[in-house]
DRENMAR-854552 format. One record per residue (C-alpha): residue number from 1; x, y, z. Coordinates in steps of 0.02 Angstrom, whole numbers, plus 50000, padded with zeros to 5 digits. Layout:
<NUM, <X, Y, Z>> ...
This chain:
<1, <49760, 47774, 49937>> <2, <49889, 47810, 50060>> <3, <49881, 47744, 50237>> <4, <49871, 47916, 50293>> <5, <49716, 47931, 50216>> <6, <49642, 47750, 50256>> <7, <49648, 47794, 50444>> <8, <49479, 47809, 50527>> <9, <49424, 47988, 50536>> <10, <49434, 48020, 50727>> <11, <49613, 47930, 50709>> <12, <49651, 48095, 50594>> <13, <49568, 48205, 50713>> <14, <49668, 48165, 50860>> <15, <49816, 48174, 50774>> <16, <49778, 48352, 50701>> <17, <49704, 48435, 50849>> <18, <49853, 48360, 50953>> <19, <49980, 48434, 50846>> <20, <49895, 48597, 50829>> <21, <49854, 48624, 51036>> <22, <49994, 48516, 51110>> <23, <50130, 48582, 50996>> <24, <50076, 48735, 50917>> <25, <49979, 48809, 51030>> <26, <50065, 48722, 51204>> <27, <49905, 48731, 51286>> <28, <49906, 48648, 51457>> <29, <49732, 48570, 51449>> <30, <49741, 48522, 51268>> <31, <49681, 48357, 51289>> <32, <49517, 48408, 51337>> <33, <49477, 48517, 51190>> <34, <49552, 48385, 51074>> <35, <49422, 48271, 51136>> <36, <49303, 48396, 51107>> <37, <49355, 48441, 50934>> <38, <49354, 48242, 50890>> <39, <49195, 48180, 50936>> <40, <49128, 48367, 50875>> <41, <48957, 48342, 50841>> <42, <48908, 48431, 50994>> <43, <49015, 48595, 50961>> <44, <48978, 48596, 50784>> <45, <48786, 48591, 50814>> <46, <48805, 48728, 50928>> <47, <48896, 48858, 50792>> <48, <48768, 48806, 50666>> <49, <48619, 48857, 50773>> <50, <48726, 49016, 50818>> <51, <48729, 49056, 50631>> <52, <48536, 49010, 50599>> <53, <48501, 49137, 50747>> <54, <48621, 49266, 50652>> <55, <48533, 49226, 50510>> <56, <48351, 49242, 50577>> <57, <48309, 49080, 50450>> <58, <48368, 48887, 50446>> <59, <48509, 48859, 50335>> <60, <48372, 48703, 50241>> <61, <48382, 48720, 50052>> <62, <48551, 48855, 50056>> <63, <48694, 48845, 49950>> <64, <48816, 48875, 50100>> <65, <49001, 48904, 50064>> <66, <49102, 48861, 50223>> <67, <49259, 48988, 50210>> <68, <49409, 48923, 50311>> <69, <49315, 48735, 50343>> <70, <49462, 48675, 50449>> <71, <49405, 48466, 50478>> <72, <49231, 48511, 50414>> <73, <49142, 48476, 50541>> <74, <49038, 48641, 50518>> <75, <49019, 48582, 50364>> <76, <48948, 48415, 50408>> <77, <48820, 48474, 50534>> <78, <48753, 48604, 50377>> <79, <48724, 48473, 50277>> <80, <48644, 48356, 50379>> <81, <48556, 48498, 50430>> <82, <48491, 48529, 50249>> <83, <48598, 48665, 50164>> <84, <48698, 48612, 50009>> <85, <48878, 48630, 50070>> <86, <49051, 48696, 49992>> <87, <49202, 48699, 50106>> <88, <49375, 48793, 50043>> <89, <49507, 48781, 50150>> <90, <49723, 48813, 50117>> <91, <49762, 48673, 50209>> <92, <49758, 48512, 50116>> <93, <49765, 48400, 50251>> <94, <49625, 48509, 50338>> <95, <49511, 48507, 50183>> <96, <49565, 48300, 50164>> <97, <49477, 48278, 50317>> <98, <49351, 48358, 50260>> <99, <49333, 48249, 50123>> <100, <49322, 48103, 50222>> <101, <49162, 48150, 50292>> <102, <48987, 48073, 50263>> <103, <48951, 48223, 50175>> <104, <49091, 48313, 50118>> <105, <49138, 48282, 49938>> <106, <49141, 48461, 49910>> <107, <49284, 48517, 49963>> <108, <49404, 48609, 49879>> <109, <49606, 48666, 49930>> <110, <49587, 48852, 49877>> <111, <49661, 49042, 49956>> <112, <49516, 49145, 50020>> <113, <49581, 49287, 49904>> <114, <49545, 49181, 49749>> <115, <49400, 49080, 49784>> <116, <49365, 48961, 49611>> <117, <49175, 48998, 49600>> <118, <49069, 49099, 49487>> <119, <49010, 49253, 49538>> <120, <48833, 49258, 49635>> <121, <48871, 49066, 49679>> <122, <48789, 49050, 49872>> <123, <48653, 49117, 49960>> <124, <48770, 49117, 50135>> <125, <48967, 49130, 50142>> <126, <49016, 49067, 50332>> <127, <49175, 49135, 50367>> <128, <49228, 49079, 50536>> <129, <49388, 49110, 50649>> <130, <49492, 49139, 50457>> <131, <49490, 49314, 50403>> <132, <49623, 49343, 50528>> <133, <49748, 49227, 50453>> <134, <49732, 49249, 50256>> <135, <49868, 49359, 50183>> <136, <49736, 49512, 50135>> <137, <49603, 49520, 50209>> <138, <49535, 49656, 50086>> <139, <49519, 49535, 49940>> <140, <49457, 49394, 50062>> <141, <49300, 49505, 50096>> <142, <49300, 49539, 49897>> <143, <49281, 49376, 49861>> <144, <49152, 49354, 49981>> <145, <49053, 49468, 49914>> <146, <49094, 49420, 49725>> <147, <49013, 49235, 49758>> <148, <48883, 49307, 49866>> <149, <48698, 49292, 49770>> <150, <48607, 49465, 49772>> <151, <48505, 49430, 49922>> <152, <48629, 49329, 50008>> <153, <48699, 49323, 50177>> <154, <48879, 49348, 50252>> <155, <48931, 49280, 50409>> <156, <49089, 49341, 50479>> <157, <49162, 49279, 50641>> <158, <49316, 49329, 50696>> <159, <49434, 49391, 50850>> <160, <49411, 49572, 50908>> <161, <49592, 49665, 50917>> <162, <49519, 49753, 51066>> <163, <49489, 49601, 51172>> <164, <49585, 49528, 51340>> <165, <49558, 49358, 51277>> <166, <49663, 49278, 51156>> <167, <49553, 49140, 51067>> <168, <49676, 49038, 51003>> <169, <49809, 49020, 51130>> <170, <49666, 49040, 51264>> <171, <49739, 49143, 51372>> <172, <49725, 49313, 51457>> <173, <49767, 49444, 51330>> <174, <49845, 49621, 51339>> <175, <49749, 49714, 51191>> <176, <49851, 49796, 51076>> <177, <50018, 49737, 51113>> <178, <50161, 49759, 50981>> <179, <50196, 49594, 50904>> <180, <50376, 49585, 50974>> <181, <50287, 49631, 51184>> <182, <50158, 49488, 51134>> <183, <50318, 49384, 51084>> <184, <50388, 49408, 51240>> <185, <50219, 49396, 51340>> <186, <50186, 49193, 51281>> <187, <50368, 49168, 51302>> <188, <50331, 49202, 51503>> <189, <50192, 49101, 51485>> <190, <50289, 48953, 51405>> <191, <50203, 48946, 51244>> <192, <50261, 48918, 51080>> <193, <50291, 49094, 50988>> <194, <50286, 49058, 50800>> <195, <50107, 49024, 50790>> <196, <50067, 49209, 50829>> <197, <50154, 49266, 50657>> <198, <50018, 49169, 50565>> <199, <49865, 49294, 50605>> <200, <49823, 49487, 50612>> <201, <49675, 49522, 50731>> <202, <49554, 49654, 50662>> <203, <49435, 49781, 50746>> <204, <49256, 49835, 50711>> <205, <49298, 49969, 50627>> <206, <49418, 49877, 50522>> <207, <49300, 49750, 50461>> <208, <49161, 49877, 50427>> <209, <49269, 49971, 50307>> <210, <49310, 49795, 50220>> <211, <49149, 49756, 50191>> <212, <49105, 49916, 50158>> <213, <49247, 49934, 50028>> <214, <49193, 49747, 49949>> <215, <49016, 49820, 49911>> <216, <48910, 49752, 50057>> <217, <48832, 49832, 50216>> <218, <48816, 49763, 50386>> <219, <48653, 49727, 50437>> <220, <48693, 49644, 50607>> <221, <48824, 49641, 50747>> <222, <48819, 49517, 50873>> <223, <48869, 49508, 51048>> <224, <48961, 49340, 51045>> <225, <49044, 49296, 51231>> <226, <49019, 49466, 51275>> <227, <48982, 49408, 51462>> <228, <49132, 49276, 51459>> <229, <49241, 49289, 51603>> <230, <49398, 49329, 51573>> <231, <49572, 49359, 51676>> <232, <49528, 49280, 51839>> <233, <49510, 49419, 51990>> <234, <49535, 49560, 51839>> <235, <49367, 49504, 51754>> <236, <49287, 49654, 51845>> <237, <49411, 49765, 51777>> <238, <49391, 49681, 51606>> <239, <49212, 49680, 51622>> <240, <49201, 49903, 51646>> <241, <49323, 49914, 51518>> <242, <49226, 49799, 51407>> <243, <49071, 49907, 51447>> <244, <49155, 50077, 51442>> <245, <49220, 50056, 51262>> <246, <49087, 49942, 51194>> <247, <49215, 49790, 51169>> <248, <49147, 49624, 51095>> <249, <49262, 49483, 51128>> <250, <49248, 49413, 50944>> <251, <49165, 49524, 50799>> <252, <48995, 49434, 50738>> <253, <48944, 49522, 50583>> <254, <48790, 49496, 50470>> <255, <48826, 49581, 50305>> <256, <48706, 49564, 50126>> <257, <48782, 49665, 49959>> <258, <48728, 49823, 49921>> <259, <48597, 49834, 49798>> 
């Protein structure tokens, strides 16, 4: 075992959250989330009653495949809570950590376009805060669907294109900027730049005709942080544009197969 892998699990935490909001994201207050995303038992609760409420039903006695598990500390909190857990992620060290955890012995290192399960494998795929970073996003909902049982469940989670909040850099957000204004936007703002070239944000519309394209139908949107303040003295103007167009912050979609 390498030492790398002997170190305590909130050792590996802290050093993975740190790189990710300190140097790839250059958040200002990233010591604060870090701390929240190490001792995570509090946030990770919290998303897994978010999904039970999506899902109208506890996740007990589910096979549950985690899509995009990150540390796994989704994953965790599913089991414990009952469900009979998978986790895929493509990061190794992500889906290492993973590992390490009380209950996380299945994880696997795998692309969301090519997930290595049988057909019809889990009663709910959890896809959170991923499908805007794999390569094709088309064949990540196909394989959703493909592993999905008949009277499964899809959860889908994921940034709106639309919105004035950018969820991973946590800042204010001009929707619908060209990639080379949004470039030039985080360069005023003294982030880091590179990260941005790693994801594609999608709209409603967008991930209804995936889905709808994969073989499934949505049965639910949510209204996730659709009352979030945004943008300081502009939330007003946020808020009426919100309103006027029928902007959701982040796209919460329930989706079963088509029978």
């Amino acid at each position: 075992m390498s030492s790398w892998a002997a170190e305590p699990l909130a050792e590996r935490l802290q050093a993975y959250y740190t790189r990710y909001y300190r140097d790839t994201l250059g958040i200002p207050g990233w010591r604060d989330i870090v701390a929240v995303r190490v001792a995570d038992r509090a946030y990770e609760t919290q998303r897994l009653a978010q999904l039970e409420r999506a899902l109208g039903r506890p996740v007990r006695g589910r096979r549950l495949l985690n899509l995009g598990c990150g540390t796994g500390g989704f994953s965790e909190a599913a089991a414990q809570a009952g469900a009979e857990v998978w986790s895929v992620d493509a990061s190794s060290e992500a889906v290492a950590i993973t590992a390490a955890r009380p209950d996380g012995a299945r994880a696997l290192v795998a692309a969301a376009e090519a997930l290595p399960f049988a057909d019809g494998s889990f009663d709910v795929v959890y896809c959170f805060s991923t499908l805007e970073h794999v390569a094709n996003p088309g064949d990540a909902v196909r394989e959703m669907v493909r592993v999905l049982r008949r009277d499964g469940t899809i959860y889908l989670h994921t940034p709106n294109r639309w919105a004035c909040f950018e969820g991973h850099y946590k800042i204010f957000w001009v929707p619908g900027l060209p990639r080379w204004l949004s470039r030039a936007y985080l360069g005023l703002r003294g982030r880091p730049t590179a990260f941005l070239d790693t994801f594609r944000l999608l709209t409603l519309a967008e991930c209804r005709r995936l889905l709808d394209a994969a073989g499934a139908r949505v049965v639910r949107v949510g209204e996730d942080d659709a009352g979030r303040p945004v943008g300081g003295l502009l939330w007003p103007l946020v808020r009426v544009y919100y309103r006027l167009f029928g902007v959701r912050p982040y796209l919460e979609l329930v989706a079963a197969r088509r029978r």
